[in-house]
Backbone as CSV, one residue per row, in Angstrom:
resi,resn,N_x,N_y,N_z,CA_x,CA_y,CA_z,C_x,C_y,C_z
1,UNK,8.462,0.673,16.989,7.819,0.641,15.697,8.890,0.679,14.614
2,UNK,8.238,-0.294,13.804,9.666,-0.307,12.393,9.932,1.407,11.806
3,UNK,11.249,2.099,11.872,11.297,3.115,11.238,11.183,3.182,9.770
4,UNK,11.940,1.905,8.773,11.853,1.704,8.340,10.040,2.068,7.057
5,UNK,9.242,1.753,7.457,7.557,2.126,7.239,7.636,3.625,7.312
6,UNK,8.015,4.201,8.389,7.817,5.552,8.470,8.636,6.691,7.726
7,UNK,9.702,6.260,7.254,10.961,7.184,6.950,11.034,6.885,5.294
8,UNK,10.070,6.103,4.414,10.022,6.024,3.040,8.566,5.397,2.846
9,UNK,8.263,5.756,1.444,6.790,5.345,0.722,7.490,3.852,0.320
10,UNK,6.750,3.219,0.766,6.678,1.458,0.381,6.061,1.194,-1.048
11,UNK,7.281,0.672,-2.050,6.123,-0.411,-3.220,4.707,-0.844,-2.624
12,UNK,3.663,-1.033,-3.481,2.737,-1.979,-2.886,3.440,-3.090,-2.423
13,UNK,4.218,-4.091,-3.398,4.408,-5.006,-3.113,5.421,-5.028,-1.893
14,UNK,6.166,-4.107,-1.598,7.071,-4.104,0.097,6.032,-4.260,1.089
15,UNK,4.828,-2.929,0.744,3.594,-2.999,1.953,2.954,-4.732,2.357
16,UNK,2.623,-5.392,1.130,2.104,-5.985,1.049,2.396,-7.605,1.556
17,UNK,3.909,-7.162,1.670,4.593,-8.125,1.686,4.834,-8.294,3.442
18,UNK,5.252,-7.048,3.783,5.315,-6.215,5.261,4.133,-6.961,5.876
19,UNK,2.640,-6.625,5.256,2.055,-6.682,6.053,1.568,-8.134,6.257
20,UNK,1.902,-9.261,5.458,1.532,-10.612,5.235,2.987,-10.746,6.371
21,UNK,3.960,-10.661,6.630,4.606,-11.249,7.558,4.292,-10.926,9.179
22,UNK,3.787,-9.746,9.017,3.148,-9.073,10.307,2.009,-9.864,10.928
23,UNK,0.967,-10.479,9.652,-0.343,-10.971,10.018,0.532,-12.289,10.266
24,UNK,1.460,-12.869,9.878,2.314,-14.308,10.171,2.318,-14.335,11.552
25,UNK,3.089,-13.033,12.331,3.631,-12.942,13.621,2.518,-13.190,14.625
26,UNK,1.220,-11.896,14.126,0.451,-11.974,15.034,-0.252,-13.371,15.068
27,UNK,-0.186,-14.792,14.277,-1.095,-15.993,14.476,-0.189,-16.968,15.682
28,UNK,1.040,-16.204,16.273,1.467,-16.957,16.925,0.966,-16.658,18.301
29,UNK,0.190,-17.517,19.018,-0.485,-17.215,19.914,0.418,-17.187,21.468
30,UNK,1.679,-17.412,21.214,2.544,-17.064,22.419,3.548,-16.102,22.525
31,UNK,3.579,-14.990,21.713,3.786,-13.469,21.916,3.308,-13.009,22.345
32,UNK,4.281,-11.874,23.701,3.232,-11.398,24.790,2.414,-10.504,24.406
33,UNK,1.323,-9.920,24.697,0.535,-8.835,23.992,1.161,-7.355,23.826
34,UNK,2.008,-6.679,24.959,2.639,-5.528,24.385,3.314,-5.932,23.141
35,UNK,4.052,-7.160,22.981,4.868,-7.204,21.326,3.331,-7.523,20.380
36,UNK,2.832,-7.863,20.454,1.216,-7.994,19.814,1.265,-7.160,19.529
37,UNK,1.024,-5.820,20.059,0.308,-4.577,20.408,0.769,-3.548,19.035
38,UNK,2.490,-3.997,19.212,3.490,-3.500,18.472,2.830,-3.846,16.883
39,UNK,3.111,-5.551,16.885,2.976,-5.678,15.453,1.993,-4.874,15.105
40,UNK,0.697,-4.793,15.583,-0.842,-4.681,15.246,-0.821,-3.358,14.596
41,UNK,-0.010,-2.591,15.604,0.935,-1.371,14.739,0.933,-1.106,14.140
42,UNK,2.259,-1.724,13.513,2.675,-1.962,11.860,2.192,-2.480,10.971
43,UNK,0.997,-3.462,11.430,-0.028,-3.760,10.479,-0.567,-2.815,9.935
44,UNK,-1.023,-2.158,10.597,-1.713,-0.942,10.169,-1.462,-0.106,9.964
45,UNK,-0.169,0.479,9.988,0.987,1.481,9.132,1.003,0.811,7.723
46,UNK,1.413,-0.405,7.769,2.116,-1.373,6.162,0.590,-1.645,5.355
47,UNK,-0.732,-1.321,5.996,-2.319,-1.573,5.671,-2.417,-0.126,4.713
48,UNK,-1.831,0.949,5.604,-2.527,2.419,5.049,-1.533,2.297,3.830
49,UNK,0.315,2.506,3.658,0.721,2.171,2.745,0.007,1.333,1.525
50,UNK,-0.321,0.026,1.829,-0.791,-1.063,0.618,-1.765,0.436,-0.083
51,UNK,-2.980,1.290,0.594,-3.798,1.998,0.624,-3.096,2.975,-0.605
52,UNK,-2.560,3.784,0.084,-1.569,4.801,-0.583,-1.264,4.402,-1.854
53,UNK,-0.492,3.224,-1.924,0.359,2.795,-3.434,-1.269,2.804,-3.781
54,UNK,-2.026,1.846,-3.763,-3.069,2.031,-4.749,-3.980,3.086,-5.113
55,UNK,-4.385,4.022,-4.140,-4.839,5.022,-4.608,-3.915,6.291,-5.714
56,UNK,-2.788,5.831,-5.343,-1.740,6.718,-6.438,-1.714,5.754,-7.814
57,UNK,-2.073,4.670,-7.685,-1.882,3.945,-8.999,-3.173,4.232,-9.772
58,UNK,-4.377,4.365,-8.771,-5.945,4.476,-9.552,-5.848,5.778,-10.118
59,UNK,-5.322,7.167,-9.266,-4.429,8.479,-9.699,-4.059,8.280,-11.442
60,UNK,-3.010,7.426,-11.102,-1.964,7.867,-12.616,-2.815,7.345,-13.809
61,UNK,-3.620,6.162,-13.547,-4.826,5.329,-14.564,-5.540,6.482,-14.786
62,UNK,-6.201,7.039,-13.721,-7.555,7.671,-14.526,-5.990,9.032,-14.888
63,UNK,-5.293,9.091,-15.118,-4.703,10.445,-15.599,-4.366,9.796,-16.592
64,UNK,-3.816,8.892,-17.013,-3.448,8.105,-18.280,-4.752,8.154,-19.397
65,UNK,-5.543,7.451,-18.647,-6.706,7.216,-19.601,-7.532,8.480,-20.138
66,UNK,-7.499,10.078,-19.186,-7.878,11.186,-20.015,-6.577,11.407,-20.726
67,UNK,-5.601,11.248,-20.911,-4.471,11.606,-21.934,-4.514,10.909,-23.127
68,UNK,-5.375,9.599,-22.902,-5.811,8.724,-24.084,-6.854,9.649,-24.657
69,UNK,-7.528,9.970,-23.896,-9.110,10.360,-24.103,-8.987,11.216,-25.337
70,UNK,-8.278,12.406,-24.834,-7.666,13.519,-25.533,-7.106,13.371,-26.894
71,UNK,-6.238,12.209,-26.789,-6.024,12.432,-28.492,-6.641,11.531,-28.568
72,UNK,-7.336,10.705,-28.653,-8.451,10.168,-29.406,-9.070,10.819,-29.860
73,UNK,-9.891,12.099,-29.006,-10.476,13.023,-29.612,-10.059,14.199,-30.431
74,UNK,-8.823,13.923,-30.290,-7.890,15.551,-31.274,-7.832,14.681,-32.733
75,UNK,-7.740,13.361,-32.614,-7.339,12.522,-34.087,-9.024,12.003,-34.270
76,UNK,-10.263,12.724,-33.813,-11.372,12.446,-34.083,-11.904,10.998,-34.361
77,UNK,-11.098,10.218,-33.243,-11.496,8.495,-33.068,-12.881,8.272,-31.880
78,UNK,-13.390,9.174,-31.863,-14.400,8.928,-31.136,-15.383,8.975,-31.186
């Protein structure tokens, strides 16, 4: 298994990128299935990552947008 995935948090776009070359590998239909087995893997390691980056990005939005919220409402724009 790539250590690489496991030993740092991936950009979306590394995950994303990871996992579009992974889904490349697996369309080749003459890799034996233990190396299959492998990628299918890391698909799904470089899948939960893509996961991760975005749920930390929906995170910092909705934390952004009550920090908007807030002074909007301290400068009574609401």
């Amino acid at each position: 298994m790539n250590k690489e995935v496991n030993n740092k948090e991936l950009t979306i776009e590394e995950a994303n990128a990871r996992l579009k070359s992974l889904l490349a590998k697996l369309e080749d239909k003459t890799i034996p299935l233990n190396e299959a087995m492998e990628i299918y893997k890391e698909a799904a390691i470089s899948l939960e990552e893509c996961y991760k980056a975005l749920d930390k990005a929906q995170g910092e939005m909705i934390d952004i947008n009550e920090q908007i919220e807030l002074l909007r409402a301290q400068r009574g724009e609401l």
